[in-house]
C-alpha atoms as a printed R data frame, in Angstrom:
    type eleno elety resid chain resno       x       y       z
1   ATOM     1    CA   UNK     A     1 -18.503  15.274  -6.680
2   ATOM     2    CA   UNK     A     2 -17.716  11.844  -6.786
3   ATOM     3    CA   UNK     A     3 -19.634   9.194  -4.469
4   ATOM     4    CA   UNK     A     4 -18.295   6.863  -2.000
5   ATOM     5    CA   UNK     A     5 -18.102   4.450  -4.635
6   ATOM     6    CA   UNK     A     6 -16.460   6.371  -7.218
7   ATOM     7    CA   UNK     A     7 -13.819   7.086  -3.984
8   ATOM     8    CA   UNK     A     8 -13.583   3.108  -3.366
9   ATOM     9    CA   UNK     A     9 -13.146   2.275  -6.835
10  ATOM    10    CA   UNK     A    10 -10.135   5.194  -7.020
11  ATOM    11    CA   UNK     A    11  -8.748   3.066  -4.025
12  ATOM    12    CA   UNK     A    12  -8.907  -0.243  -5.581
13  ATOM    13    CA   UNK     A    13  -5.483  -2.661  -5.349
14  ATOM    14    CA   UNK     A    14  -4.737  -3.632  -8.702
15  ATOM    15    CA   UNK     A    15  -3.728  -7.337  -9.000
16  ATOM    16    CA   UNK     A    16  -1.404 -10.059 -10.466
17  ATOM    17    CA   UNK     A    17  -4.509 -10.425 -12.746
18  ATOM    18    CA   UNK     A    18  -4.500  -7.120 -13.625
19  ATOM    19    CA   UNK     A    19  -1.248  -7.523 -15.990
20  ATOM    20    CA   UNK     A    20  -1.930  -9.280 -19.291
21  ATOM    21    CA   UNK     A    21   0.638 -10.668 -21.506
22  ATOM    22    CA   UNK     A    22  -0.041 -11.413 -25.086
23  ATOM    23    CA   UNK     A    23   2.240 -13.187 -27.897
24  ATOM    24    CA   UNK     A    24   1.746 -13.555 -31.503
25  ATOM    25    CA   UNK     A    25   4.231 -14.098 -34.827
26  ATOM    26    CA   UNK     A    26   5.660 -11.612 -35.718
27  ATOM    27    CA   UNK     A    27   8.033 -12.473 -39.061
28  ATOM    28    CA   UNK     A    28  10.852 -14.330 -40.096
29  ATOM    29    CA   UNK     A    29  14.557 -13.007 -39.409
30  ATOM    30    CA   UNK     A    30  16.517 -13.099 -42.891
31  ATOM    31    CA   UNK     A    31  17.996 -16.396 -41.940
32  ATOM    32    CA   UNK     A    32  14.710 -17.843 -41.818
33  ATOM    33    CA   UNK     A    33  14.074 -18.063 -37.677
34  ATOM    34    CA   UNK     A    34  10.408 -17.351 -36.478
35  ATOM    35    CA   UNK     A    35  10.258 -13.900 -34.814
36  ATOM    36    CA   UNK     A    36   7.611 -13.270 -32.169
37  ATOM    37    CA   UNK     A    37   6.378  -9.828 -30.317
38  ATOM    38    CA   UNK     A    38   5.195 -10.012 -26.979
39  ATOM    39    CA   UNK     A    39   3.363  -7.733 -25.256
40  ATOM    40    CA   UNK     A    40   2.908  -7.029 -21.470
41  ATOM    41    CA   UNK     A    41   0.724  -4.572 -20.051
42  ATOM    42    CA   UNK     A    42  -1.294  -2.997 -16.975
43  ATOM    43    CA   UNK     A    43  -5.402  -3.125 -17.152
44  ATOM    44    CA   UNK     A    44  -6.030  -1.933 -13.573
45  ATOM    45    CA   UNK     A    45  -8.491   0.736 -13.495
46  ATOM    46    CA   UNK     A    46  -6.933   2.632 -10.946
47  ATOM    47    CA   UNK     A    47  -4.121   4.507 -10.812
48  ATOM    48    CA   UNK     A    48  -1.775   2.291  -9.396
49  ATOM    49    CA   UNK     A    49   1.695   0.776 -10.647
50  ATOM    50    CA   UNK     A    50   2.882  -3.135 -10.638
51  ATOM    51    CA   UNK     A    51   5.892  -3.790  -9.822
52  ATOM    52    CA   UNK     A    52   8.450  -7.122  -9.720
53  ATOM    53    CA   UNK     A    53   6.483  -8.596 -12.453
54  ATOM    54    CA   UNK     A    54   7.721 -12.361 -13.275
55  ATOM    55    CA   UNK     A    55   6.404 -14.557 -15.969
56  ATOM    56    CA   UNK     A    56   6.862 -17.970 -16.572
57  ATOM    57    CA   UNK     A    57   8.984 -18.167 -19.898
58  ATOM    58    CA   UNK     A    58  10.214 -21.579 -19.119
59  ATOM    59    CA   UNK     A    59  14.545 -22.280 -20.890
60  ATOM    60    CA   UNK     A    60  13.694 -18.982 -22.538
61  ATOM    61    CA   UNK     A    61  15.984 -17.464 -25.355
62  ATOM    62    CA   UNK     A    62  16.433 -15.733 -28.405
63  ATOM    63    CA   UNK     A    63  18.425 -15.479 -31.537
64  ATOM    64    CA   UNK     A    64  17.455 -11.811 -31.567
65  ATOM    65    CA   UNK     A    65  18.833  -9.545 -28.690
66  ATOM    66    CA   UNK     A    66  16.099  -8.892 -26.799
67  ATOM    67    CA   UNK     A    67  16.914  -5.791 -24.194
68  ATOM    68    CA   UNK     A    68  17.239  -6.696 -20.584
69  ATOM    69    CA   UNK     A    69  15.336  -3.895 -19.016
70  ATOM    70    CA   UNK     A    70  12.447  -4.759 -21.064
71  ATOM    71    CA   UNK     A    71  12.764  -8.332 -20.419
72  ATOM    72    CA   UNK     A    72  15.050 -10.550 -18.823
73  ATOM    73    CA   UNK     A    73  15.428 -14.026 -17.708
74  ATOM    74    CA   UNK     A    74  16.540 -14.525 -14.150
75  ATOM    75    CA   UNK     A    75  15.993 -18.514 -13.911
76  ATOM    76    CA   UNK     A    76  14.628 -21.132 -15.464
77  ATOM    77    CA   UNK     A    77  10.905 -20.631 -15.934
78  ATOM    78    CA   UNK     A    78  11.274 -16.999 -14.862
79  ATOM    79    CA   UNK     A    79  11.678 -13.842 -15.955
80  ATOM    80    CA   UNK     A    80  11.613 -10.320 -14.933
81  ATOM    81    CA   UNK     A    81   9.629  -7.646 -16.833
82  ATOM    82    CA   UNK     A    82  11.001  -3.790 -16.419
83  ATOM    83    CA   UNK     A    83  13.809  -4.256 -14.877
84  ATOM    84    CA   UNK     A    84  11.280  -5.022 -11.844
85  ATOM    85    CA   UNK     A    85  10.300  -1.511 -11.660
86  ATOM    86    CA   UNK     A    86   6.855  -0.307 -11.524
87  ATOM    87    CA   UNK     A    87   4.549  -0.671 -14.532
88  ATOM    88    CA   UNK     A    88   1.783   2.238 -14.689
89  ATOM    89    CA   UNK     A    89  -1.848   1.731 -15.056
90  ATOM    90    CA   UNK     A    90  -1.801   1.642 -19.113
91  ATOM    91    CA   UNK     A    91   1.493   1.354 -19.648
92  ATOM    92    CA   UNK     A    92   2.715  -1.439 -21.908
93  ATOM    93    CA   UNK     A    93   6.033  -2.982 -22.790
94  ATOM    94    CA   UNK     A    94   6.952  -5.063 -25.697
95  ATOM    95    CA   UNK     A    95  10.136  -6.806 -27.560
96  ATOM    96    CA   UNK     A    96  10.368  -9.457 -30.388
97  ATOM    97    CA   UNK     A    97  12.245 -12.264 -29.686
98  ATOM    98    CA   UNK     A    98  13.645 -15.259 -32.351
99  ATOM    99    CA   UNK     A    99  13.228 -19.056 -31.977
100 ATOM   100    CA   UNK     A   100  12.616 -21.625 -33.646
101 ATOM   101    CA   UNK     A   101   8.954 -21.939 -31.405
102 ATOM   102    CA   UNK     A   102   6.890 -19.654 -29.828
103 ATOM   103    CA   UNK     A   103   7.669 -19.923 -25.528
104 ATOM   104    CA   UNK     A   104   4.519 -20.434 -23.311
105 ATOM   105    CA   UNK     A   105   4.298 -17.553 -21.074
106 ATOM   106    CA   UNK     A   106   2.355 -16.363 -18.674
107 ATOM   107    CA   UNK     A   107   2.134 -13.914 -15.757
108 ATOM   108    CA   UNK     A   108   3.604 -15.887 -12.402
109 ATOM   109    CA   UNK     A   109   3.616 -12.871  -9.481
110 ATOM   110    CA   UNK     A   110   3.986  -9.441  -9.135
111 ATOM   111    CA   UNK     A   111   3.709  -6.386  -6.159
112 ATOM   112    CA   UNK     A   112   0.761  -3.751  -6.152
113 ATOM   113    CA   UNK     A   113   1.916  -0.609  -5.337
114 ATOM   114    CA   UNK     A   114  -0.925   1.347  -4.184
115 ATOM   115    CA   UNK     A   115  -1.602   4.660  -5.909
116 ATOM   116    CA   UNK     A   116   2.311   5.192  -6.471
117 ATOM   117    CA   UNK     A   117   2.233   7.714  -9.263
C-alpha cells in the first residue's frame, strides 16, 4: 500500500522545467547544408501531460521540411511543439531541420495538465 508520500508524489504538477529540449548535428543534406535533430521531451515523474509547449527558436527555418504538428513556428522567437496538444509523461518528439547554423532553443512556457491520461 503506498504511503502518503508515495500518494503526494503521484499528485505532483509537473512543470515548464519538466520538458527538456536537446539539439545536436545531425549530417549534411546532399547539397552540403548542416542538418540538425532536435529532441523535446517530458521528465515529470508523474503521470501528467504538458501541453501548449513554446520554445524560443528565435527567425527559425529550415531547408528541410520539417512537419508542422511536430514543430511549428508561430512568431518570431516562438514556436509551438505538438500541435499544442498534450505531451505525456515520457513521451518525446523529434524532427531534423537544415541550416546553415544550429538555432538556440530553449523551452519558453507551457500548461500542466494534471493527471490527464
Amino acid at each position: 500500500m503506498p504511503s502518503s508520500e508515495d500518494s503526494y508524489d503521484y499528485y505532483k504538477e509537473c512543470k515548464t522545467s519538466d520538458i527538456g529540449l536537446a539539439q545536436s548535428a545531425a549530417g549534411t543534406l546532399p547539397n552540403g547544408i548542416p542538418t540538425f535533430l532536435v529532441e523535446i521531451f517530458n521528465t515529470c515523474e508523474s503521470s501528467c501531460g504538458i501541453s501548449d509547449v513554446h520554445v524560443s527558436c528565435g527567425a527559425f527555418a529550415s531547408v528541410k521540411l520539417v512537419n508542422p504538428r511536430v514543430f511549428q513556428r508561430v512568431a518570431v522567437d516562438d514556436c509551438l511543439v505538438n500541435d499544442g496538444q498534450p505531451i505525456r509523461s515520457g513521451q518525446a518528439f523529434s524532427f531534423v531541420y537544415a541550416n546553415s547554423f544550429m538555432y538556440p532553443m530553449k523551452v519558453k512556457g507551457a500548461f500542466n495538465l494534471l493527471h490527464a491520461f
